[in-house]
N, C-alpha and C positions, 0 to 999 in steps of 0.2 A: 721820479715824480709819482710813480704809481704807490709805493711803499707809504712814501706821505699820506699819500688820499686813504689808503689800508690803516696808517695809524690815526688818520684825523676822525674816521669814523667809528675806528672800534674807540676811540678816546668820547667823543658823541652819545653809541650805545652805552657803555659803561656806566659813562657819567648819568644821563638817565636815568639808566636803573638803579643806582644808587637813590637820585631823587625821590623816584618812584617808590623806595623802601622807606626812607626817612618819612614821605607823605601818610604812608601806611600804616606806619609805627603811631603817628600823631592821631589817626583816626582809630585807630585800633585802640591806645590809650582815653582817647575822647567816650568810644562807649563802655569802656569800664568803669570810668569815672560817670556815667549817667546811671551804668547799671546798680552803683555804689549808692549813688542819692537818692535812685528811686526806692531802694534799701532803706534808707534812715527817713523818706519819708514817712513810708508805713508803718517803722516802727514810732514816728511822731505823735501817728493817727490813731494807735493804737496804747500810747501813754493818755492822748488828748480824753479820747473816746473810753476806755476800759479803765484807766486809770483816776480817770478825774482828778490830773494836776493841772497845778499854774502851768503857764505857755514856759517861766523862764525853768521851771524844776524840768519840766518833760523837756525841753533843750537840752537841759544836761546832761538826762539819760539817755538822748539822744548819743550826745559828744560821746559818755563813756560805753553806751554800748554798741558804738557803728564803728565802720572801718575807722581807723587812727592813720588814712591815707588823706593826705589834704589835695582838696579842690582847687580849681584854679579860682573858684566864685568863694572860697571860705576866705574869711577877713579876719576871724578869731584866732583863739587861743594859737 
């Protein structure tokens, strides 16, 4: 009976922490991904502002010159 309760809860901790890494990965992934867009923002604002194109030209020198990592919010190409 004791061995049981020894394996039910190292089975408990374990399993947790694995949780706990999986949770961690997803946020850890979450601010790269903001840190990435706050990236292509500025370079938006900086086509918009400096460059004086259309919204759809400065889009696309967005697309071609920002990460080539896709967002969970990107619906395009």
């Amino acid at each position: 009976m004791f061995y049981l309760k020894i394996i039910g809860s190292a089975l408990i901790v374990f399993s947790t922490g694995i949780m706990g890494y999986c949770y961690g990965k997803q946020f850890s992934n979450r601010l790269n991904n903001l840190i990435y867009m706050e990236q292509c923002i500025k370079i938006l604002e900086t086509e918009i502002v400096y460059g004086s194109n259309l919204l759809t030209e400065a889009l696309n020198n967005v697309y071609l010159r920002g990460n080539k990592k896709k967002y969970p919010l990107y619906l395009g190409k």
